[in-house]
PQR file with spaces between the fields and no chain letter, atoms N, CA, C, O and H, PARSE charges and radii, in Angstrom:
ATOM       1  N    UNK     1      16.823   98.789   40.625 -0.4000 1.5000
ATOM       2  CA   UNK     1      16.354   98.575   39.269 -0.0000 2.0000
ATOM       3  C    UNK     1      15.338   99.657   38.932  0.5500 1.7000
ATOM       4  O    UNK     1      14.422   99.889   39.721 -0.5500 1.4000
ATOM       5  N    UNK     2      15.493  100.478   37.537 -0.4000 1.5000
ATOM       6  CA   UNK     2      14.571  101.388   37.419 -0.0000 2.0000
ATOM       7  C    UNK     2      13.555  100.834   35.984  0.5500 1.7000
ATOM       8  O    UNK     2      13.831  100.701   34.791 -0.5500 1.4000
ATOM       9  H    UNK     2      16.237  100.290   36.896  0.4000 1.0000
ATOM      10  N    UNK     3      12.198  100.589   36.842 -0.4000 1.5000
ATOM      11  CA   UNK     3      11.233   99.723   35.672 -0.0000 2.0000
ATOM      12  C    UNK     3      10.617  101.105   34.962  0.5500 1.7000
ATOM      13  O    UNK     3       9.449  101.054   34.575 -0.5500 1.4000
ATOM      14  H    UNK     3      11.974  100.697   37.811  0.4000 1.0000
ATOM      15  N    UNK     4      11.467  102.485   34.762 -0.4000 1.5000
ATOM      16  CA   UNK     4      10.295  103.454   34.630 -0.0000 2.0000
ATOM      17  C    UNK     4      10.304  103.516   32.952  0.5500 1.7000
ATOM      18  O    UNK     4       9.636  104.335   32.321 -0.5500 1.4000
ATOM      19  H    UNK     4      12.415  102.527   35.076  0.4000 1.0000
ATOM      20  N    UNK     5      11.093  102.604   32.398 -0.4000 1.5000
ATOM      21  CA   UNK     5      11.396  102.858   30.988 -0.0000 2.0000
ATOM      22  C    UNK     5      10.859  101.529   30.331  0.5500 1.7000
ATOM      23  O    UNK     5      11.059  101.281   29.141 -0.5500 1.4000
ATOM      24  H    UNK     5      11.636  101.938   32.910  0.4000 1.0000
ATOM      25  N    UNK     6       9.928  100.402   31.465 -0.4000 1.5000
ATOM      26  CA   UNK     6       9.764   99.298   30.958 -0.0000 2.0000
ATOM      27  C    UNK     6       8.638   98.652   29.367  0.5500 1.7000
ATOM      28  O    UNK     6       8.146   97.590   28.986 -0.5500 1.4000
ATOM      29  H    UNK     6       9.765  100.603   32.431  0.4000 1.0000
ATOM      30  N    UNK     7       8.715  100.210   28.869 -0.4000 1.5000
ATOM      31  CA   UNK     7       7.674   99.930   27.644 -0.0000 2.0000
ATOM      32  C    UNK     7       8.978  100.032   26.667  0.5500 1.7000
ATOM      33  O    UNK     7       8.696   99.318   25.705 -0.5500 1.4000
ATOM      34  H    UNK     7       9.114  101.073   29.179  0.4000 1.0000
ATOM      35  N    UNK     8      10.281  100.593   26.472 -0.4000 1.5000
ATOM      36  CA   UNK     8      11.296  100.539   25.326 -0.0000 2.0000
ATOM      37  C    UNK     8      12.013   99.351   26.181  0.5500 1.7000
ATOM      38  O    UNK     8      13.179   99.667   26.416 -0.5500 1.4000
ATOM      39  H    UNK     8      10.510  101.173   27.254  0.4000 1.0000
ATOM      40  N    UNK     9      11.660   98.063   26.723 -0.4000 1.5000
ATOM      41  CA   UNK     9      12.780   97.261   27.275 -0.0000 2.0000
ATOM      42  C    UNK     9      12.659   96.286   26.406  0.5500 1.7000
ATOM      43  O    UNK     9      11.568   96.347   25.839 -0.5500 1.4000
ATOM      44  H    UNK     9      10.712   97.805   26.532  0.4000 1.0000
ATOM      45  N    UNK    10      13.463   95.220   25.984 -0.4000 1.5000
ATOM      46  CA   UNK    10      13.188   94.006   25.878 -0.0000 2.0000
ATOM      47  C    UNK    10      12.357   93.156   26.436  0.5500 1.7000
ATOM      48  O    UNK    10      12.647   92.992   27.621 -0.5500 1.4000
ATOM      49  H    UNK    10      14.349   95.171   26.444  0.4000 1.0000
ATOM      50  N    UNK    11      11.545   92.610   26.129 -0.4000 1.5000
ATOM      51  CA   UNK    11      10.097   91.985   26.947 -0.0000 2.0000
ATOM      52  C    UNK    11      10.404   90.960   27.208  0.5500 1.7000
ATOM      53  O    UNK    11       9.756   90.458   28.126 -0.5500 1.4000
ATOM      54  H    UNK    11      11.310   92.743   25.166  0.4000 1.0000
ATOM      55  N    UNK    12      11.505   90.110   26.588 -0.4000 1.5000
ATOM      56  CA   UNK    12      11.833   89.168   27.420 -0.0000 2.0000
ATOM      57  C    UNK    12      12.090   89.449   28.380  0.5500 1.7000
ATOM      58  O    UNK    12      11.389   89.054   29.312 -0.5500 1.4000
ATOM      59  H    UNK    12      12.032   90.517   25.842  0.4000 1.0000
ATOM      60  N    UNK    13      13.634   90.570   28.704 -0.4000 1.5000
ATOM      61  CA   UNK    13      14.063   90.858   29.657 -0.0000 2.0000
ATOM      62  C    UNK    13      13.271   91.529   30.568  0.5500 1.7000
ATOM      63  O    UNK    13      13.668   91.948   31.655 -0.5500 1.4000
ATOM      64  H    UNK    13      14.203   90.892   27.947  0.4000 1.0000
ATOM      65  N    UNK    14      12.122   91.636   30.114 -0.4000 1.5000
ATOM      66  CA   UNK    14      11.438   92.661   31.522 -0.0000 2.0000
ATOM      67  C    UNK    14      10.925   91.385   32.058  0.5500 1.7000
ATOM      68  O    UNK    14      11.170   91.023   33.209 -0.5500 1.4000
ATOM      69  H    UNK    14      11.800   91.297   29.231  0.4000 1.0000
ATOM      70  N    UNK    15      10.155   90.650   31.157 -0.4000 1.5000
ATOM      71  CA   UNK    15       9.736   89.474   32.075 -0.0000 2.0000
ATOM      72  C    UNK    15      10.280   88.794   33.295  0.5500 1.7000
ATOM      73  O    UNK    15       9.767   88.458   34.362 -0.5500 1.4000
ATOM      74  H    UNK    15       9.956   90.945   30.222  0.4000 1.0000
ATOM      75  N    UNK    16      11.694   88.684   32.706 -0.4000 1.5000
ATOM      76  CA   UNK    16      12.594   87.822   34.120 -0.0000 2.0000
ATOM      77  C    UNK    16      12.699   88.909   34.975  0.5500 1.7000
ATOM      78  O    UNK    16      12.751   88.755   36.195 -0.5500 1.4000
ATOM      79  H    UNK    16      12.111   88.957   31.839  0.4000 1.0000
ATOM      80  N    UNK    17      12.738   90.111   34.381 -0.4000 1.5000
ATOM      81  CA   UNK    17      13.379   91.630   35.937 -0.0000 2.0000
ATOM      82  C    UNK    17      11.997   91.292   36.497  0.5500 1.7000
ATOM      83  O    UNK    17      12.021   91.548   37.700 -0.5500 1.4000
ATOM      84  H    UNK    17      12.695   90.236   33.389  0.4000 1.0000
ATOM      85  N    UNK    18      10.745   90.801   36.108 -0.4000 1.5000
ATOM      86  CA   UNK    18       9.749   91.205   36.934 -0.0000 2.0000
ATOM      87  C    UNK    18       9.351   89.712   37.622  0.5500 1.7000
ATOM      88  O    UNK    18       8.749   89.787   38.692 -0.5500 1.4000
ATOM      89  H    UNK    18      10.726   90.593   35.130  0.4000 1.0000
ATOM      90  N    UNK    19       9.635   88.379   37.101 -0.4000 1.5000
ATOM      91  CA   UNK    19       9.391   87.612   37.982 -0.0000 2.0000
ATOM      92  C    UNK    19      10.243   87.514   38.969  0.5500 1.7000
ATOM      93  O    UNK    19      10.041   87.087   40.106 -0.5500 1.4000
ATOM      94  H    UNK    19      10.125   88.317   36.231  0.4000 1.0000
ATOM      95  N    UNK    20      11.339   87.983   38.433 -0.4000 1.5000
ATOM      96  CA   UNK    20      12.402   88.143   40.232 -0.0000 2.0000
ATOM      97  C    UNK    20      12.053   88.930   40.941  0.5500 1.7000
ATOM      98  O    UNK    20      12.023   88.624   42.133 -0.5500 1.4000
ATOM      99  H    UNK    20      11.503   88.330   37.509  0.4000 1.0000
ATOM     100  N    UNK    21      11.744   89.938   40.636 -0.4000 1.5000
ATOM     101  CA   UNK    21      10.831   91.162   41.601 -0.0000 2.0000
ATOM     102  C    UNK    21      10.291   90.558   42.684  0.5500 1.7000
ATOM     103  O    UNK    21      10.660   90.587   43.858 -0.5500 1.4000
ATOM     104  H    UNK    21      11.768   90.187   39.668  0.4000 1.0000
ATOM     105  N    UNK    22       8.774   89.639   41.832 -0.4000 1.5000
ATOM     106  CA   UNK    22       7.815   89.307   42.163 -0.0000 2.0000
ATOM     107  C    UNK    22       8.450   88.370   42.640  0.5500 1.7000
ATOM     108  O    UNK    22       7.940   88.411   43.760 -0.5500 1.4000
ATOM     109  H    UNK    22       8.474   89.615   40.878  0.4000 1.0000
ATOM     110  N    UNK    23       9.410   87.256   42.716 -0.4000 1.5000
ATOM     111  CA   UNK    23       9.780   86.257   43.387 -0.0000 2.0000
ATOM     112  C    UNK    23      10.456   87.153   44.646  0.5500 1.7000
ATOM     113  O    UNK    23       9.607   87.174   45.537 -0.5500 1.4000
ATOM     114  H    UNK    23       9.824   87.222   41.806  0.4000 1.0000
ATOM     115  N    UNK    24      11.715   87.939   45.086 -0.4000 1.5000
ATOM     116  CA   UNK    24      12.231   88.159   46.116 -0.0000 2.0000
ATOM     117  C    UNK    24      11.713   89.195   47.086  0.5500 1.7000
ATOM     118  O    UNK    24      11.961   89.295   48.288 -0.5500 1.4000
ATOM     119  H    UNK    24      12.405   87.922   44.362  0.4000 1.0000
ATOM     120  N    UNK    25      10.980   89.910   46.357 -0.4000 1.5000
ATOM     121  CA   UNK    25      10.711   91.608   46.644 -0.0000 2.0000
ATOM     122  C    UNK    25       8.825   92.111   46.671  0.5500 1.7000
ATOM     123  O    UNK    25       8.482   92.885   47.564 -0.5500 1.4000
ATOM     124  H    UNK    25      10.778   89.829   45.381  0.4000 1.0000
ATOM     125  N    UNK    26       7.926   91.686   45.819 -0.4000 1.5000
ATOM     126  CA   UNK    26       7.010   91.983   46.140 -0.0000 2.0000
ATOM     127  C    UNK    26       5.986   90.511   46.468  0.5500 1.7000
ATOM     128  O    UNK    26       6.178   89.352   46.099 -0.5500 1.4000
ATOM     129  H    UNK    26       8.205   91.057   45.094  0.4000 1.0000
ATOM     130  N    UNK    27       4.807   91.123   47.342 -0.4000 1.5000
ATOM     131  CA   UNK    27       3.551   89.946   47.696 -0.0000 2.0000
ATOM     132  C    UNK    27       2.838   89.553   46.346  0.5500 1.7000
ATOM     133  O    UNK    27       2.372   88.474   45.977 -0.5500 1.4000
ATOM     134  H    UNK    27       4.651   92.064   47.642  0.4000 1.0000
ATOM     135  N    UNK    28       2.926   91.111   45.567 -0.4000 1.5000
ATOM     136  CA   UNK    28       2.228   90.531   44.710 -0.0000 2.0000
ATOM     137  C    UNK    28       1.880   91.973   43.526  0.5500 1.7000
ATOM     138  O    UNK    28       2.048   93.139   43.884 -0.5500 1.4000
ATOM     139  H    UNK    28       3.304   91.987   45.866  0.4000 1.0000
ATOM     140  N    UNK    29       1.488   91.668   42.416 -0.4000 1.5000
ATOM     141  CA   UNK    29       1.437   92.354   41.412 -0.0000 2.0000
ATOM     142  C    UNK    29       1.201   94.216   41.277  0.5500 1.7000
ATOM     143  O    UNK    29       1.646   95.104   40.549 -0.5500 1.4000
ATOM     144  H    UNK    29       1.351   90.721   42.125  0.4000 1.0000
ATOM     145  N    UNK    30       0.194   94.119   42.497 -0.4000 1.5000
ATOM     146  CA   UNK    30       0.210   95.655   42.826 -0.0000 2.0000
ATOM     147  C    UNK    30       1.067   96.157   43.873  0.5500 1.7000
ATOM     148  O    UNK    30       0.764   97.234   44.387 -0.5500 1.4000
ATOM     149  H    UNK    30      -0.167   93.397   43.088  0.4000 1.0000
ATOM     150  N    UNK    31       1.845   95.685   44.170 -0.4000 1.5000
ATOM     151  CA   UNK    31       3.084   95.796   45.239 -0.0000 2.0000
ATOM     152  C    UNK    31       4.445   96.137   44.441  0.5500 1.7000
ATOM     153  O    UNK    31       5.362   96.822   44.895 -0.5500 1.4000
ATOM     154  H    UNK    31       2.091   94.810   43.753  0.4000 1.0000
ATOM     155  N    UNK    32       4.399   95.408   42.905 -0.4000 1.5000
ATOM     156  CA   UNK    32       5.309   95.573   42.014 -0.0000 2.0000
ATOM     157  C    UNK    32       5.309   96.906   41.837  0.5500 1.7000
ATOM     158  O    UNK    32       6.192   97.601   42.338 -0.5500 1.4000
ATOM     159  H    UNK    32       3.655   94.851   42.537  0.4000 1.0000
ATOM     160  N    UNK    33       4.350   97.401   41.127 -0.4000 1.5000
ATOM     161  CA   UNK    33       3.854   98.198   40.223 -0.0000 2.0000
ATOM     162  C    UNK    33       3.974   99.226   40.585  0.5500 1.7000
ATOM     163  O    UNK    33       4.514  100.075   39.876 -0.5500 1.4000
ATOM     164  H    UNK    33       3.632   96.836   40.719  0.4000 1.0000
ATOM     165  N    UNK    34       3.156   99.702   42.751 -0.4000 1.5000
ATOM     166  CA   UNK    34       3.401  100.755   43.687 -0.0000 2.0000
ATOM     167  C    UNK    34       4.891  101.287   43.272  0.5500 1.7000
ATOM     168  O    UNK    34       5.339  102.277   42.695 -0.5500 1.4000
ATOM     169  H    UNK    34       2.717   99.012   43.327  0.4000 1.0000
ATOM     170  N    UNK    35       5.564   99.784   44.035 -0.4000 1.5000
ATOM     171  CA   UNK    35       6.999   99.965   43.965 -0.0000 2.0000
ATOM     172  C    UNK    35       7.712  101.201   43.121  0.5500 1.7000
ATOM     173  O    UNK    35       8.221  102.280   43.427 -0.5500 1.4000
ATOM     174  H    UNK    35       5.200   98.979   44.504  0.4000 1.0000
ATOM     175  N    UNK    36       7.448  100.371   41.741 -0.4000 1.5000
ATOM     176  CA   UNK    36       8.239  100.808   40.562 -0.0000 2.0000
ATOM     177  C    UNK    36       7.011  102.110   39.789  0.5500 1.7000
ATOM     178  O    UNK    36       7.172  102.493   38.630 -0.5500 1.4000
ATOM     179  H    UNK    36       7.035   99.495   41.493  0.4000 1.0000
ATOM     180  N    UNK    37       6.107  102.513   40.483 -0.4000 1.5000
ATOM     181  CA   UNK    37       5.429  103.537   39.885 -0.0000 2.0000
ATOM     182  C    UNK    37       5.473  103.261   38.533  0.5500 1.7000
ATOM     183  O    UNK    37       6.123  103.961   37.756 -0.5500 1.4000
ATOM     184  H    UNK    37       5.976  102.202   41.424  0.4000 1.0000
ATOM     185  N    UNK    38       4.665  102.046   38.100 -0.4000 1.5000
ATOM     186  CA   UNK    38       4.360  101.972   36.893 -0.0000 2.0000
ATOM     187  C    UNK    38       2.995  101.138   36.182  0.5500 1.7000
ATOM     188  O    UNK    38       2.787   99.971   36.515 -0.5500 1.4000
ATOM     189  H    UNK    38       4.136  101.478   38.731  0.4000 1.0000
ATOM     190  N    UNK    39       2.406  101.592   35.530 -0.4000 1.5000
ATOM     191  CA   UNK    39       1.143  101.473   35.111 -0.0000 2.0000
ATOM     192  C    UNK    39       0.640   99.792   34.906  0.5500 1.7000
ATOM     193  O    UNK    39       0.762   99.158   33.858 -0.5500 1.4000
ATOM     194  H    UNK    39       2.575  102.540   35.259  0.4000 1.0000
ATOM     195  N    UNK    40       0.168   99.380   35.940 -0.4000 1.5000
ATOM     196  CA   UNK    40      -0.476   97.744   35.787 -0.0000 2.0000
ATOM     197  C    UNK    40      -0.919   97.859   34.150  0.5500 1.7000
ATOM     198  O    UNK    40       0.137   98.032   33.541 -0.5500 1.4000
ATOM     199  H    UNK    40       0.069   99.895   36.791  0.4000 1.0000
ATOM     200  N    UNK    41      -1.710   97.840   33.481 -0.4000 1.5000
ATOM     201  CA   UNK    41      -2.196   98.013   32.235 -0.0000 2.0000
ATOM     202  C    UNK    41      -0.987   97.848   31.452  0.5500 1.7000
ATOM     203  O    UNK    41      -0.658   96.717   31.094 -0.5500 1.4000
ATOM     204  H    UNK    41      -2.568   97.700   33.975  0.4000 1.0000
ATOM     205  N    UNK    42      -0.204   98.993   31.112 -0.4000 1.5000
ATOM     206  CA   UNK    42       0.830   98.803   30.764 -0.0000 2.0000
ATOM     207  C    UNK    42       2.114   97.440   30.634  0.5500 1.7000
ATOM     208  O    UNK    42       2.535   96.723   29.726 -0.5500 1.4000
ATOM     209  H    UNK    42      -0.471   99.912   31.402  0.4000 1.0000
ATOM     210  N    UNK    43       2.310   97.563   31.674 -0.4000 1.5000
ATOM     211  CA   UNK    43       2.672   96.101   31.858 -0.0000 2.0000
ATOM     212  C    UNK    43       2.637   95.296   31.566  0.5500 1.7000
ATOM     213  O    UNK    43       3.586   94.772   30.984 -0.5500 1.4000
ATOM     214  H    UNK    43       1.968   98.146   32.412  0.4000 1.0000
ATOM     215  N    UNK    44       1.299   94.595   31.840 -0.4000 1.5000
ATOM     216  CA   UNK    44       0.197   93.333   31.784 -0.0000 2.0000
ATOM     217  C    UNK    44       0.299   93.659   29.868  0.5500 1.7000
ATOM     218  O    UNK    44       0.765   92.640   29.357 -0.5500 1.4000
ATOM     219  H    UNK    44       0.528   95.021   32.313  0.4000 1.0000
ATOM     220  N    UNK    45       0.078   94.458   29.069 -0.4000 1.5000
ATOM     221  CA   UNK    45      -0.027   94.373   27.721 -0.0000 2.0000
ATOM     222  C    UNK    45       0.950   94.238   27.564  0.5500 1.7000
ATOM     223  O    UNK    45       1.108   93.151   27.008 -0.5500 1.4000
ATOM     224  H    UNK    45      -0.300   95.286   29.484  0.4000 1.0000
ATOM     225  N    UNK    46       2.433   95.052   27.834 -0.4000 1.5000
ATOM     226  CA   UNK    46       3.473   94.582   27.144 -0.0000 2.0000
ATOM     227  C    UNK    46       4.307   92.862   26.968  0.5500 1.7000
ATOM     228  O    UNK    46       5.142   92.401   26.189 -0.5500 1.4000
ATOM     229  H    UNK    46       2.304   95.935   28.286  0.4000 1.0000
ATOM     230  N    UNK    47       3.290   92.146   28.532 -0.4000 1.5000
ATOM     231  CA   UNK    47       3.975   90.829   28.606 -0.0000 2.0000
ATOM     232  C    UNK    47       2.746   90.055   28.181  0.5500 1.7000
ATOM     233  O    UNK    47       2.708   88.859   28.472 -0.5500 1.4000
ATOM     234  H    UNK    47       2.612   92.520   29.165  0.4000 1.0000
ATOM     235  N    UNK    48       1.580   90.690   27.420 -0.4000 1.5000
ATOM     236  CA   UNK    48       0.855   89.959   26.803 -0.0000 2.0000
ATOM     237  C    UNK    48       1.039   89.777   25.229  0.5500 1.7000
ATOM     238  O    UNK    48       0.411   89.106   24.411 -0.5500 1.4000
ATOM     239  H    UNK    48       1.611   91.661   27.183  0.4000 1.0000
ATOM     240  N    UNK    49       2.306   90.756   25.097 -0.4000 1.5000
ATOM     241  CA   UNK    49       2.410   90.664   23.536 -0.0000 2.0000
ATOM     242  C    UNK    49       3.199   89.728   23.406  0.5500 1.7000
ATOM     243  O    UNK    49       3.540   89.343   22.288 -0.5500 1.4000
ATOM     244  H    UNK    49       2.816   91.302   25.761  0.4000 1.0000
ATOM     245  N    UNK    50       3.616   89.214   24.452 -0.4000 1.5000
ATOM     246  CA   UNK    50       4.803   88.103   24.335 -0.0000 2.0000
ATOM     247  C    UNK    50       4.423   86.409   24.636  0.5500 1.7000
ATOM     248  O    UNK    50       5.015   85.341   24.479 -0.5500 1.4000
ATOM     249  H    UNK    50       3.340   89.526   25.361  0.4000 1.0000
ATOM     250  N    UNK    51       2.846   86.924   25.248 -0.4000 1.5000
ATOM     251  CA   UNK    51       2.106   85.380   25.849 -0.0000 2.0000
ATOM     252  C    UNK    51       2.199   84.794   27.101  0.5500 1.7000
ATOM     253  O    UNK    51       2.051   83.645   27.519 -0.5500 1.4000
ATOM     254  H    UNK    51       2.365   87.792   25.375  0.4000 1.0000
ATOM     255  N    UNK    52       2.610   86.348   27.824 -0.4000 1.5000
ATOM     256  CA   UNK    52       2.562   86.159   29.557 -0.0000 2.0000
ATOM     257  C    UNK    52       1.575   86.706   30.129  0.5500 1.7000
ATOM     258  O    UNK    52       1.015   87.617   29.519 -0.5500 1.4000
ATOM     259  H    UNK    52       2.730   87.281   27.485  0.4000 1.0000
ATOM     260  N    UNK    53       1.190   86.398   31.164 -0.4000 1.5000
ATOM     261  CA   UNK    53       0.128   86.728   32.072 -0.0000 2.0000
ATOM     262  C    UNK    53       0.268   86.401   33.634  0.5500 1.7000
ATOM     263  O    UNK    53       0.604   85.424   34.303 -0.5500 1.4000
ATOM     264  H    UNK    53       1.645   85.658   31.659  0.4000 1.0000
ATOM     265  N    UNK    54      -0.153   87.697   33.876 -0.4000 1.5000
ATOM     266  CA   UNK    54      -0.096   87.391   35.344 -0.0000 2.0000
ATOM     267  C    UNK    54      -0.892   86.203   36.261  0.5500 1.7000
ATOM     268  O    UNK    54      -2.107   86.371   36.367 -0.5500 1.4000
ATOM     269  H    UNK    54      -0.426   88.491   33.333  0.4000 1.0000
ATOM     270  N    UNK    55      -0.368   85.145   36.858 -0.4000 1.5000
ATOM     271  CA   UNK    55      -0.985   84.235   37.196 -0.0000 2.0000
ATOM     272  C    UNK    55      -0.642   84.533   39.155  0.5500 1.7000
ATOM     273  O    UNK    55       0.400   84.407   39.798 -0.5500 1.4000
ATOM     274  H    UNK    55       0.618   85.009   36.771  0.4000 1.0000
ATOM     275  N    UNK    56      -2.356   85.045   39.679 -0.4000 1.5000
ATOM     276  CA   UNK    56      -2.029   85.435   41.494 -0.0000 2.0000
ATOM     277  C    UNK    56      -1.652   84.226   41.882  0.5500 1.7000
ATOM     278  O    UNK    56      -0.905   84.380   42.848 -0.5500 1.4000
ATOM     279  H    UNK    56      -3.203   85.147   39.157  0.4000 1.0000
ATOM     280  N    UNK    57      -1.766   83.221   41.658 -0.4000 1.5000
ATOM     281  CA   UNK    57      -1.628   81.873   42.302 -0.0000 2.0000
ATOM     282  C    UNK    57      -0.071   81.586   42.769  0.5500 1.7000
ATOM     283  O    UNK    57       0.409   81.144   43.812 -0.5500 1.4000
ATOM     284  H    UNK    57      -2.373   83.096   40.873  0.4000 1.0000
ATOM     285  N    UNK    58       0.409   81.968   41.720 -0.4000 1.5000
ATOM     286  CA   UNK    58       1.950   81.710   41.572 -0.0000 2.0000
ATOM     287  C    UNK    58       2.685   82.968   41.967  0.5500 1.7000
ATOM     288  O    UNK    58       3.801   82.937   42.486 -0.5500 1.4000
ATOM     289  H    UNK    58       0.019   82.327   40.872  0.4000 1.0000
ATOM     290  N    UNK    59       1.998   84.109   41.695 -0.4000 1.5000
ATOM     291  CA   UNK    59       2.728   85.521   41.648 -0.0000 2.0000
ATOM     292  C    UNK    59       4.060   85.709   41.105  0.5500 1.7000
ATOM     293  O    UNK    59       5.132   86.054   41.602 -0.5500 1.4000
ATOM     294  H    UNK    59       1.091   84.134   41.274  0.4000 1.0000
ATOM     295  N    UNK    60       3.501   85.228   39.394 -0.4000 1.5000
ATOM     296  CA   UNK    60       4.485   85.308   38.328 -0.0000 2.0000
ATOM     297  C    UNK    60       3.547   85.217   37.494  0.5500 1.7000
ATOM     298  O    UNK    60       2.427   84.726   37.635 -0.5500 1.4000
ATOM     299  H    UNK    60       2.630   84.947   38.990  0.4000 1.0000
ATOM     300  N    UNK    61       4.322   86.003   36.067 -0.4000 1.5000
ATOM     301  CA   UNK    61       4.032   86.071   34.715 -0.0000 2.0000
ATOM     302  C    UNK    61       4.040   84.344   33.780  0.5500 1.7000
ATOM     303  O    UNK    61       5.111   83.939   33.329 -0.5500 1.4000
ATOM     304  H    UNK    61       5.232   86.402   35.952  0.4000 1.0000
ATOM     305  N    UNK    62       3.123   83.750   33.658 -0.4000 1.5000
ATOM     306  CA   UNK    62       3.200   82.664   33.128 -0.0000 2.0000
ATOM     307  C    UNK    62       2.468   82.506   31.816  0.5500 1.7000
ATOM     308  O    UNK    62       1.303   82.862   31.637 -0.5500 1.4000
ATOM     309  H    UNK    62       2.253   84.079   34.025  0.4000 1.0000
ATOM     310  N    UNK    63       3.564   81.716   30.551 -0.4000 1.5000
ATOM     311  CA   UNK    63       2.500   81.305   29.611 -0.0000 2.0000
ATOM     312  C    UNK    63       1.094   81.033   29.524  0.5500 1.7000
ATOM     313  O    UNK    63       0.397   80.269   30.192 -0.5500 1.4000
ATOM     314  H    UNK    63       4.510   81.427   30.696  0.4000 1.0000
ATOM     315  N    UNK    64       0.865   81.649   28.763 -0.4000 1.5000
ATOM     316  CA   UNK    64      -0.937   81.808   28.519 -0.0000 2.0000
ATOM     317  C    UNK    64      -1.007   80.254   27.901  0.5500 1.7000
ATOM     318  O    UNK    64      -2.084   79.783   27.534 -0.5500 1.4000
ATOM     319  H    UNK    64       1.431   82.270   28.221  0.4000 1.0000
């Protein structure tokens, strides 16, 4: 999966590419991000425009 274009994606759809990530593949949010060489900040705003947030507890994007 290439997250390097994940600011023109569908934000729904990035959401689920990234809680599966984060569910099969990474420990945790900066493990994603290494991974896919892509800007935490970035991210974190684009799934905040949608009313997600990273929750460490769960290590998934969850309604605010």
């Amino acid at each position: 999966m290439d997250l390097s274009r994940f600011h023109m994606m569908d934000s729904h759809i990035l959401l689920s590419i990234v809680n599966e990530q984060l569910r099969i593949e990474c420990e945790n949010l900066e493990d994603l991000v290494g991974l896919f060489d892509i800007p935490r900040d970035g991210l974190e705003q684009k799934l905040s425009s949608i009313g997600y947030q990273y929750d460490f507890l769960s290590n998934q994007f969850k309604a605010k």
